[in-house]
C-alpha positions as CSV (number, residue, x, y, z in Angstrom):
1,X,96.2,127.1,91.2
2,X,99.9,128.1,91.9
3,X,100.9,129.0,95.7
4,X,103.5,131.3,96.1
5,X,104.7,129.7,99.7
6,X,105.2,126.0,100.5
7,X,103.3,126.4,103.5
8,X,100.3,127.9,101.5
9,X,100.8,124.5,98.4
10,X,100.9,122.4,101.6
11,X,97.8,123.6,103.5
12,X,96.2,123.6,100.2
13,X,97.0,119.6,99.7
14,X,93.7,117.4,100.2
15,X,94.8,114.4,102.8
16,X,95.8,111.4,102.0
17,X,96.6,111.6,98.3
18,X,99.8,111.3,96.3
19,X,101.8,114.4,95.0
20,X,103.9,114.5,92.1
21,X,107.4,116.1,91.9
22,X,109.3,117.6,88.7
23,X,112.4,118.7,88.4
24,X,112.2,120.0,84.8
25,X,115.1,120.4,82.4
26,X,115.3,121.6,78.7
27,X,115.2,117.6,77.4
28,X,113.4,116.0,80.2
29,X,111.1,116.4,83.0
30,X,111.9,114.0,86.1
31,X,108.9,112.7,87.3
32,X,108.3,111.2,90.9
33,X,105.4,110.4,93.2
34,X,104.9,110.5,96.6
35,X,102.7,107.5,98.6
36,X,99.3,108.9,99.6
37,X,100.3,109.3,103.3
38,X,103.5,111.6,102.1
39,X,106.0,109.7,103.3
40,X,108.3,108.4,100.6
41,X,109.0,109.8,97.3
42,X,109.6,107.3,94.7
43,X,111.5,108.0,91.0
44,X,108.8,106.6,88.5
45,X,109.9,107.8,85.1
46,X,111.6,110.6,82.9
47,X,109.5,112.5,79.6
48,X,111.5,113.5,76.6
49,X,110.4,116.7,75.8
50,X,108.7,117.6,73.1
51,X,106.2,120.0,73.3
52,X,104.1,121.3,76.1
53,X,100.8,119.7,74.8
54,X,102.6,116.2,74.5
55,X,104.4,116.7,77.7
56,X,101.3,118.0,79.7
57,X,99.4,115.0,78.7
58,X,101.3,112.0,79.6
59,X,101.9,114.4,83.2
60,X,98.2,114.3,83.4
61,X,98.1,110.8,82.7
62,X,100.2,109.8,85.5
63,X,98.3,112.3,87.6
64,X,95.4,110.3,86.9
65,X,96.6,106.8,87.3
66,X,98.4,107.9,90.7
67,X,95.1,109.9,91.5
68,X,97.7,112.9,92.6
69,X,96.1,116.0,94.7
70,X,99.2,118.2,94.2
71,X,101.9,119.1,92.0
72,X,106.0,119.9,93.2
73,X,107.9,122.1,90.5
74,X,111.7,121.8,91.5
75,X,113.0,125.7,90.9
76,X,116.4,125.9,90.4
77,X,117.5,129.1,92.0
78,X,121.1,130.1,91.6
79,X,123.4,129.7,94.3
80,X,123.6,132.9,95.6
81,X,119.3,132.2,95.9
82,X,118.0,134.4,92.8
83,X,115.9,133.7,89.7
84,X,116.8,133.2,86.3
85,X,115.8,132.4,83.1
86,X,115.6,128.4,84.2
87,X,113.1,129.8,87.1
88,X,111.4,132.2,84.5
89,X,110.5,128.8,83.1
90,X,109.7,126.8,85.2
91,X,107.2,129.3,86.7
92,X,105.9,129.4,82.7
93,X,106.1,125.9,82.5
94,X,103.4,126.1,85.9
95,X,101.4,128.5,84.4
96,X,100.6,126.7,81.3
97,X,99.5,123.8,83.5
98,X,97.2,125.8,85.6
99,X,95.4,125.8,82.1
100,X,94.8,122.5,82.2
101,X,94.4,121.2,86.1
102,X,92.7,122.3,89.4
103,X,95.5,121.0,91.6
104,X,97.6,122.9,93.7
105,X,101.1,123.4,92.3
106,X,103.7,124.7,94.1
107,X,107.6,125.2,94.2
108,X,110.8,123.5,96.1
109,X,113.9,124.9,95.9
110,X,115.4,122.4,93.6
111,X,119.7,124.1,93.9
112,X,121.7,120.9,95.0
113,X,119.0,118.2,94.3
114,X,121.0,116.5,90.7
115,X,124.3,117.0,93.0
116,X,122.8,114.4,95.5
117,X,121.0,112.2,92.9
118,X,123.9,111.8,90.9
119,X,126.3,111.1,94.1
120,X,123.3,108.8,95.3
121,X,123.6,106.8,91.8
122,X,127.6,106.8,91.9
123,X,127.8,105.4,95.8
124,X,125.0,102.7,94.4
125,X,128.1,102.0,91.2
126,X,125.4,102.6,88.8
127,X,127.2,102.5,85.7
128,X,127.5,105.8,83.4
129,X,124.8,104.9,80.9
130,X,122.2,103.8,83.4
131,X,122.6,107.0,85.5
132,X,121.9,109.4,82.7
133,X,118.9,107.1,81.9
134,X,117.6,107.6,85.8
135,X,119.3,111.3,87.0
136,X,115.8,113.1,86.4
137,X,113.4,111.3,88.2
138,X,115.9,110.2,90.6
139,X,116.2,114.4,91.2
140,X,112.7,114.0,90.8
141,X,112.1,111.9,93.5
142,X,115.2,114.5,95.7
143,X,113.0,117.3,95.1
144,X,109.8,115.8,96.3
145,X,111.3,114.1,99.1
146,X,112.8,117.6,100.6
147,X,109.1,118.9,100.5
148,X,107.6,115.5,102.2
149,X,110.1,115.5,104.6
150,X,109.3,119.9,105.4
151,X,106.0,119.3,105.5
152,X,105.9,116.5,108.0
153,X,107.9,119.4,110.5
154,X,104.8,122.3,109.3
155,X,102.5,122.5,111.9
156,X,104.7,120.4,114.6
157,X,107.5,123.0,115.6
């Protein structure tokens, strides 16, 4: 079931369960998860495309093992806030999953979240090789960390 708003994906979010962030790229799909009280996102691990059946089934592997109850697509607006092909994608990429799950997926506006990752791994002196290794899910983890951190403020302003 894909929600159009945030605040629709986050009302429709059963408590007390993990989410699962993506920031999606045409190698690699940045995967992060969230603790079940929506707190901290954490980077867990990057998939190497391949094609959507392989790369929907080890998401819904982790979704099963982290017993998720929603799913984050980072959408990667342009600057100036509009849709391209990437979002034409990723909103593709969403819809093929809907095939396949009941959760709730929903969007984050994804525009500066490698910016901050990679300045993130290059203040830690992660060295060149290791931060292409870790950039996705470390995005990953950007993206879903912007929605915990919006959510926690829905409902309380």
């Amino acid at each position: 079931m894909i929600l159009d708003t945030f605040e629709e994906f986050a009302a429709a979010l059963p408590s007390y369960s993990a989410l699962v962030g993506l920031d999606l790229g045409e190698k690699t799909i940045g995967v992060a998860v969230s603790d079940r009280i929506g707190a901290v996102a954490t980077p867990l691990e990057t998939i190497r495309r391949k094609k959507f059946t392989l790369d929907s089934a080890r998401l819904l592997e982790i979704i099963k093992e982290r017993e998720v109850g929603g799913i984050l697509l980072g959408l990667p607006r342009n600057m100036d806030g509009s849709e391209g092909a990437r979002c034409q994608s990723t909103r593709a990429f969403a819809r093929n999953l809907t095939r396949l799950t009941e959760l709730p997926i929903g969007f984050w506006d994804e525009r500066l979240s490698t910016v901050a990752a990679e300045k993130a791994l290059l203040e830690a002196d992660t060295s060149r090789k290791r931060r292409s290794e870790v950039i996705d899910h470390v995005a990953a983890s950007y993206i879903l960390q912007g929605a915990l951190d919006r959510m926690r403020h829905l409902g309380n302003g």
